[in-house]
N, C-alpha and C positions, 0 to 999 in steps of 0.2 A: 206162772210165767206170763200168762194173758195178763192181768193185771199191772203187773210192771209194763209190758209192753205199751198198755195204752195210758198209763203213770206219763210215762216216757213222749208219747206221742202229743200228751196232752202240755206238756212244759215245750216241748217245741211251736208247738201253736203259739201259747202264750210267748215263747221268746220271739217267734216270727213279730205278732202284734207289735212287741214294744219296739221293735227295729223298726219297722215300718213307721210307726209311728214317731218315731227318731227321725226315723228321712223324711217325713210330708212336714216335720217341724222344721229339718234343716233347708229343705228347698222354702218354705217358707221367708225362712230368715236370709236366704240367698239367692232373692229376685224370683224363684218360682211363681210368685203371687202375681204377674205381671205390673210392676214398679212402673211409675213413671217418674221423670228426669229430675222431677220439681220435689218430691217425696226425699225427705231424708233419712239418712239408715237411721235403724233403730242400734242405740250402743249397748252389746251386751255385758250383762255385769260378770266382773274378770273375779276370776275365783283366785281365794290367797294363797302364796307360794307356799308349798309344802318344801322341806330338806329333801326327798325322794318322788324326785319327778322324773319317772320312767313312764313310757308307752303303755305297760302292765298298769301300772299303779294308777294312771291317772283309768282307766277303763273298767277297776273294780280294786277291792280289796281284797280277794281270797283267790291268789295267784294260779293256784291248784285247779279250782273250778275254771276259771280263765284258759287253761293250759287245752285243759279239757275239753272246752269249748271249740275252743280252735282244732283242737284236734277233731271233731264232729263236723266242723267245714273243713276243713281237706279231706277227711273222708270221703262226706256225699259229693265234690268235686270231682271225686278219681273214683266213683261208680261203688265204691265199697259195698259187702252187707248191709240191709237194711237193722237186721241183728245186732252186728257190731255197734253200730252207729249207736242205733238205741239203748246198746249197753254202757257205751262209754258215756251218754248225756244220762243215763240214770245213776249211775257212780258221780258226774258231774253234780248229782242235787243231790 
């Protein structure tokens, strides 16, 4: 049970890193960097239309793991078990 627990503790780290890391890219690319007036945006490259462009789909392919996810943030939101939590992001991976 220790083992999965810190299995578990340890994918959350890594998932904090890459969100963080997602936001210091997006403030980046959204003036955080302190722009000035003269600097022109940079254009980012437009990814191609798929037939199923949902919310879901564009933020991963394995909808399930997704669901789960989220379900881990409303948890730790609304104080839940540290237990639970950890259980549902280890079923998550």
């Amino acid at each position: 049970m220790l083992k999965m627990q810190q299995e578990a503790v340890e994918r959350v780290r890594i998932m904090q890193e890459r969100a963080r890391k997602y936001v210091e890219g997006d403030l980046a690319h959204h003036g955080g960097g302190g722009k000035t007036d003269c600097e022109k945006p940079k254009v980012l490259p437009v990814a191609p239309h798929k037939d199923n462009m949902s919310l879901l789909g564009l933020l991963g392919e394995d909808k399930d793991q997704l669901l789960l996810l989220m379900l881990a943030v409303l948890l730790v939101k609304s104080n839940a078990p540290i237990e639970l939590i950890l259980a549902i992001l280890y079923i998550a991976m």
